[in-house]
N, C-alpha and C positions, 0 to 999 in steps of 0.2 A: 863398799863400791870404790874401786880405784878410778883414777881422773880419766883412762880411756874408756873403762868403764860407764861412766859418766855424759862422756860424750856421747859415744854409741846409745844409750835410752836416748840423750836429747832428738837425733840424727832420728831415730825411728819412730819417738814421737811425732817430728814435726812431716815426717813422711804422707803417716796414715788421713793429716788432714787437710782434705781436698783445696787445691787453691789454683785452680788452672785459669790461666787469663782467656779472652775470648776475642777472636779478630773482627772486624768490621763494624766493633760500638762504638757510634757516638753519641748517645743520650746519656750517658754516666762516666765516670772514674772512679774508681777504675769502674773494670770493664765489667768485671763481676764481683759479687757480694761475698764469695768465697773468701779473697784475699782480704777481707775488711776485718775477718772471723779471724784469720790467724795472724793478724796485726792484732790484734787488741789483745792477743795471747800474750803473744811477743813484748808488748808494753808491760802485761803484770810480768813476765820473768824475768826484764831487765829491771822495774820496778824493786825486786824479790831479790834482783842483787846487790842494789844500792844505787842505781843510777836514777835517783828520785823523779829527775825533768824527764823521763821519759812520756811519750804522746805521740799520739797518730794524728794526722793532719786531716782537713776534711777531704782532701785525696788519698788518703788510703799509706801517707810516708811515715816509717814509723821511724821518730829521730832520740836519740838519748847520749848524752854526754859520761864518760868517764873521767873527772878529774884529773890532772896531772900531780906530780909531786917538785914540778919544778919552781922557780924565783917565774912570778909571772909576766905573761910577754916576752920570756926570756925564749921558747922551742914555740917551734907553729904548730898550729892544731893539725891531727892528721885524722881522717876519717876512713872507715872501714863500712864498705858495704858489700850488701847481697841483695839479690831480688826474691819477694816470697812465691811469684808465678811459678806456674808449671806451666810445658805448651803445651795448648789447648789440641794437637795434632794425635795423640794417644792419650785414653782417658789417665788419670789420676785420683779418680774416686775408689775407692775400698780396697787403697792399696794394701797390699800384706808383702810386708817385708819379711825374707829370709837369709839368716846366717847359716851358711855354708863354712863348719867350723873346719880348717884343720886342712884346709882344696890338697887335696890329693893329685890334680895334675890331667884329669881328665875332662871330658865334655861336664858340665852343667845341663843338666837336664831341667827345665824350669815347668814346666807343661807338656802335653800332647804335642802340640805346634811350634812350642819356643825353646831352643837347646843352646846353650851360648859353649858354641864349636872352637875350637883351638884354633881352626885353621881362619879363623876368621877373626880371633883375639886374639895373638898369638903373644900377647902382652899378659895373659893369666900365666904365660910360664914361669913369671917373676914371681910371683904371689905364692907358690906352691910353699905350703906348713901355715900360709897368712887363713885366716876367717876374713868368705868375701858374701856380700849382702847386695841380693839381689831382690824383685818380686818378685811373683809366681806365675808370668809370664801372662797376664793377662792385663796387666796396666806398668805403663814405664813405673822409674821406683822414686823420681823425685830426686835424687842428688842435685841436680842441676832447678834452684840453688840450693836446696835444702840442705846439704854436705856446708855450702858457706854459711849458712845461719846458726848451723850449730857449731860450728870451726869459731865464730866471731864470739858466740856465749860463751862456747869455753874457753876460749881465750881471756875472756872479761874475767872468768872467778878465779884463771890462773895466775894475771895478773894481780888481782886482789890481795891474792893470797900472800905475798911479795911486795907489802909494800916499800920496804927499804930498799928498791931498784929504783934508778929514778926512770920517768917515763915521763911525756906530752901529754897532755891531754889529746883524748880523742873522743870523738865525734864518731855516733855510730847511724848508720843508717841501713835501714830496710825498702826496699822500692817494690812497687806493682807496676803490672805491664809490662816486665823487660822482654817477656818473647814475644810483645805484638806489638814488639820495636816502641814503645813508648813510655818506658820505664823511666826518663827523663821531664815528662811534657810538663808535670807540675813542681817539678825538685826546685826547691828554690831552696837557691845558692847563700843568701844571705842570711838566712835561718840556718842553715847547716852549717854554717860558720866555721869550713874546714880552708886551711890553706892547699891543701892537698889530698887525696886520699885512693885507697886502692880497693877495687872490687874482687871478692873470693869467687871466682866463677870459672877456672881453668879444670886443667884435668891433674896432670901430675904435680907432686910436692915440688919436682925442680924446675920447673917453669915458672918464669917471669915473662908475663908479653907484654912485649910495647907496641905492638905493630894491630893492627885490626886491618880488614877488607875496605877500602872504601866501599859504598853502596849507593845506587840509584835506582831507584822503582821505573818503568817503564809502563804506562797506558797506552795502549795500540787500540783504535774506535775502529770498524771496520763497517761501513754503510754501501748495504745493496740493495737491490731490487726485487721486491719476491711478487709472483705470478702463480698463480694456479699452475700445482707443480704438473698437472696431465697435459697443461698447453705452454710448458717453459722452455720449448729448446728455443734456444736463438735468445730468449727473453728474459729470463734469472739470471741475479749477481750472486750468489748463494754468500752471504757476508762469513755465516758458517765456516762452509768449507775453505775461506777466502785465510781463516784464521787456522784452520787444519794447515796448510799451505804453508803460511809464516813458518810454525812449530815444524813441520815437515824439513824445512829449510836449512835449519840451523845448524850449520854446522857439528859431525861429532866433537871434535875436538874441543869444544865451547859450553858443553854440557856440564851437571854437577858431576855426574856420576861417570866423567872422562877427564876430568881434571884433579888434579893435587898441589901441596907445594905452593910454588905461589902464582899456579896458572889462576886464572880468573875466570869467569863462567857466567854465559847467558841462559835463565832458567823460566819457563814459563810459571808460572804457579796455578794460575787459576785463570776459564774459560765463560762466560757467559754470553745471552744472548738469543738471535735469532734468524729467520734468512735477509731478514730485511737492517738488521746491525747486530755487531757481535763487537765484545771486548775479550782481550788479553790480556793480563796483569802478568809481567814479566821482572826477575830483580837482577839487575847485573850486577858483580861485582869483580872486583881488580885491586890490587894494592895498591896501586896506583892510578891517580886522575888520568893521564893519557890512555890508559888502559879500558877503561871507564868511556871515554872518545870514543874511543876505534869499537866499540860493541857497538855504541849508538848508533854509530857511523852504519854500520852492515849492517842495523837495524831499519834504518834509512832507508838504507840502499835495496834490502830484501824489500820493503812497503813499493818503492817506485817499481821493482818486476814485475811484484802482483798486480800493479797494477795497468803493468800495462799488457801483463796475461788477461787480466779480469777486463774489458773496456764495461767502463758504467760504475766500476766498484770506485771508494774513496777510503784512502787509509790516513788516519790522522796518528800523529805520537805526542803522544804527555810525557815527559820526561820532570821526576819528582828527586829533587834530592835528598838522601834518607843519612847519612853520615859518612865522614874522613876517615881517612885511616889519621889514629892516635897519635903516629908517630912524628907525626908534622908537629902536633905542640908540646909533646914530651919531652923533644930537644930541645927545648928552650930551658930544661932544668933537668938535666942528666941526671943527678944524684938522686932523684926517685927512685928511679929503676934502679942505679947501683947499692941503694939502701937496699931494695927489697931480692939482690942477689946475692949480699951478703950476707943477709938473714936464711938463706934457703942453704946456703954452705954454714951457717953457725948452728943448724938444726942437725946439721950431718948429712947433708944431701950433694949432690954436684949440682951447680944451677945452670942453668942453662936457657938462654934467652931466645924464644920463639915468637911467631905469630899466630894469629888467631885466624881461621879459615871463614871468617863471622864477624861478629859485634860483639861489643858488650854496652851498658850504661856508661862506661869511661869514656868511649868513642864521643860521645856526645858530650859527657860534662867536661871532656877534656877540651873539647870546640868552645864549650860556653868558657870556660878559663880557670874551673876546676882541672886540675892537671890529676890523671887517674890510671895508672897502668892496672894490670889484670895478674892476679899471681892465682895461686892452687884452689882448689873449690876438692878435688882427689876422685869425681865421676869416668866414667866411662861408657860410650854410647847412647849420650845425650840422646833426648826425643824418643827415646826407641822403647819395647818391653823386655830387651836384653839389658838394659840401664847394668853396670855395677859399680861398685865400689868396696877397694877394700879397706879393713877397717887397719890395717899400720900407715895407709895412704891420709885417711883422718885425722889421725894423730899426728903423721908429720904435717899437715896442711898445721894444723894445730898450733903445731909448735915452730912453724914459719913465722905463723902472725906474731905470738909472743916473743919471738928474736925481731924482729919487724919491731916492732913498737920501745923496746928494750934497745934495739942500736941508736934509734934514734932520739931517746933520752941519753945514751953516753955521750951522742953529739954535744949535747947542750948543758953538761952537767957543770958544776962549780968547779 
């Protein structure tokens, strides 16, 4: 078995087992029992490759050191992470992962229902002669992060294998919860003992981001009147329909599914309630803070019409701050990101510096003062049961990390 070889079984083991996080717990951490099961995996296989101090934390963090070979305290520790979550929004249980050897250049047929169309990836025309691995269209396939977990192992044996390179110590970490935005709540900073460190969670090998969505969650309360609906005209505040109304409102252009680039977008997510009070859970985001204003603002503004369409109805707004955009603290120390685009040109790639249309765990640990950009993870159509990835995108993700971690010991060499 050759070292992409290699990768590829890791990548498809850690696929098939289930670890999808779950939104609205708060009696536990993580959120489910699942990610507890392939953290403890993850401990014996960094254990199996020498990184002894591996251990899961009693939240679910699986943290393990790979010594450096430098003069000590001479290079800062650099840490490398991924999350073991899956979203919990398409199942992840009894994934079966498929290599499509050899893509020939046409649709993907995955299922009855699931065809992964050209016209709609038009990004598979690059891959054509590559093996791309997908499921079989009945559960997303896990890359996101799975593609980083096993990108960060094999980079560990590849290093190993090398030891007369010099190299930092690093610092590895595994997190639960990052897609129910909470992948950070228990990380603690001073056990992880990185000065810095970069999350695998992108899509292609030449990307480096620095940039994430700012994000704010939005609670809209909406309290009405309900009456026997046979004798309600004149007399029902229907809080309901008060909230159909709001969503009715919103601007096209403000929508996920009307935005790209770096428009920002007001999205409702989720509706509950009744005639007599209804909520909307709403998540705005913008790359920038003022941007971020101005939703609130015509979020505001839409509550005072209704209500003075609705007379009797009352609209309350909770405004929840959820994370910055990264690139407020990343400028405080450029040479992250310029390390980690050198390393994406020493692989053989062109790098190319983007944002993220989302989050990651950097956004946050880069706020707490872990400074954390986002480089390759090699997925495609995150969340979805078209999920793919192909397996030369692996490899160079692969072999980013390993110039990654290798420029920055010749930083610091004798």
């Amino acid at each position: 078995m050759n070292e992409t070889e290699r990768l590829v079984a890791r990548f498809l083991k850690y696929v098939k087992i289930p670890s999808a996080s779950k939104e609205g717990v708060m009696d536990r951490f993580p959120s489910t029992p699942e990610q507890l099961e392939i953290g403890k995996m993850l401990v014996t296989e960094l254990k199996e490759l020498g990184l002894g101090d591996a251990r899961m934390s009693e939240h679910g963090y699986v943290f393990a050191t790979l010594p450096g070979n430098l003069p000590a305290g001479k290079a800062p520790v650099i840490g490398l992470l991924a999350h073991m979550d899956t979203y919990p929004g398409v199942s992840g249980r009894n994934v079966q992962p498929m290599i499509h050897r050899n893509y020939d250049g046409k649709d993907i047929v995955l299922s009855d229902s699931q065809v992964l169309k050209i016209s709609e990836n038009p990004d598979l025309l690059n891959f054509i002669g590559h093996d791309i691995i997908t499921a079989d269209g009945t559960t997303l396939l896990g890359a996101d992060d799975k593609a980083g977990i096993a990108e960060i192992l094999e980079a560990i044996e590849r290093l190993k294998a090398e030891p007369a390179r010099p190299r930092p110590t690093i610092r590895i970490g595994f997190t639960p919860d990052e897609e129910v935005g909470n992948g950070t709540a228990h990380f603690d900073l001073k056990e992880f003992g990185a000065d810095f460190a970069y999350t695998l969670d992108g899509s292609s090998a030449e990307e480096v981001e620095n940039e994430t969505f700012c994000a704010d969650t939005a609670i809209v309360t909406v309290t009405g009147r309900d009456v026997h609906p046979g004798y309600a005209k004149g007399k029902m505040v229907s809080a309901v329909n008060i909230v159909a109304q709001l969503i009715r409102a919103i601007p096209e252009g403000m929508k996920p599914e009307t935005t790209e680039g770096r428009q920002g977008y007001l999205h409702p997510t989720g509706i509950e309630g009744s005639v007599s009070q209804a909520k909307c859970t709403l998540i705005i985001r913008d790359f920038e803070v003022s941007g971020l204003k101005k939703a609130e603002e015509l979020l505001s503004g839409l509550a005072d019409v209704l209500m003075q369409k609705n007379p009797g109805a009352k609209i309350e707004i909770e405004i929840k701050e959820s994370y910055r955009n990264m690139k407020y603290d990343l400028a405080k120390r450029p040479e992250i990101v310029d390390v980690a685009l050198a390393a994406v040109e020493r692989a053989g790639k062109k790098a190319k510096l983007t944002s993220i249309r989302g989050g990651t765990d950097g956004s946050r640990l880069s706020a707490m003062g872990l400074l954390t950009p986002n480089i390759c993870g090699g997925g495609k159509n995150f969340h979805s049961k078209q999920e793919w990835i192909p397996v030369s995108v692996l490899e160079a993700c692969t072999q980013v990390t390993t110039q990654l971690v290798w420029l920055w010991g010749s930083k610091y060499r004798d």
